[in-house]
N, C-alpha and C positions, 0 to 999 in steps of 0.2 A: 218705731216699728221693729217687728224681729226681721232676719234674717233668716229668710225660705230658697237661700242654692241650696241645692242637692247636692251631697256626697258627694266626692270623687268618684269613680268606674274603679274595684280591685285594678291592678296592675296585668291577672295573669289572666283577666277578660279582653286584654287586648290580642294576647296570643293564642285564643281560642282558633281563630279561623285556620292558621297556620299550623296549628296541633291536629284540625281535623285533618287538612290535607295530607299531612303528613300520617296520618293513621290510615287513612283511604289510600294511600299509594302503597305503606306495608300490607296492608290488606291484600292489595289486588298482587303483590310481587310472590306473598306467602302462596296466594292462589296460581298464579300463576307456574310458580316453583312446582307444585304439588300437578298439575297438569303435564309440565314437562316431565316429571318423574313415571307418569303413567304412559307417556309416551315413551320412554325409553324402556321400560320394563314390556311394553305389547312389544317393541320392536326385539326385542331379547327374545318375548315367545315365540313368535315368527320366526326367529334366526333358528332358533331351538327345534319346531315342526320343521323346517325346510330341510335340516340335517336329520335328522325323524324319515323325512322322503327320501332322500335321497340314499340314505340306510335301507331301508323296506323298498326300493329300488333295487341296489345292490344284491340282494338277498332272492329277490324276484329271479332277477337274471343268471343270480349261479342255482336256482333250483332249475331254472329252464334246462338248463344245460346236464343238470344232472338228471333228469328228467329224460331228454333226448338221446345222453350215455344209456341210462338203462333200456330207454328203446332199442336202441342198434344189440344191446347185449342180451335182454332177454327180450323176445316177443311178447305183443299182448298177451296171445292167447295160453301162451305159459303162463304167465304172472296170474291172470283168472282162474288157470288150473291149479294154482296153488295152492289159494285161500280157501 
């Protein structure tokens, strides 16, 4: 009679299950990576606005002031007779 074994299995079909996991964990690290990178760049614009306020704050408070100088120094009702 002939001889009906099959073939050996390639070699690099054993490393199959190991090559996937090992692409599924760079996968998820690339993702991950790219997630963390957008959290630090929203955290950046937040830092960014906060000094934004806090400038347009600043600004606020010296126009008040200049504002309540030119009160004491010219009356409203000058200032209306002006224009």
């Amino acid at each position: 009679m002939t001889d009906t074994t099959p073939s050996p299995a390639p070699r690099w079909l054993a490393w199959m299950p190991a090559a996937s996991v090992g692409a599924l964990i760079a996968g998820g690290l690339l993702t991950g990576g790219g997630y963390i990178s957008k959290l630090d760049e929203q955290g950046r614009r937040i830092t960014v606005l906060e000094e934004m306020a806090k400038q347009q704050q600043e600004i606020d408070k010296r126009t008040t002031r200049i504002e309540a100088k030119l009160d004491v120094l010219v009356p409203q009702q000058d200032r209306q007779a002006r224009r």
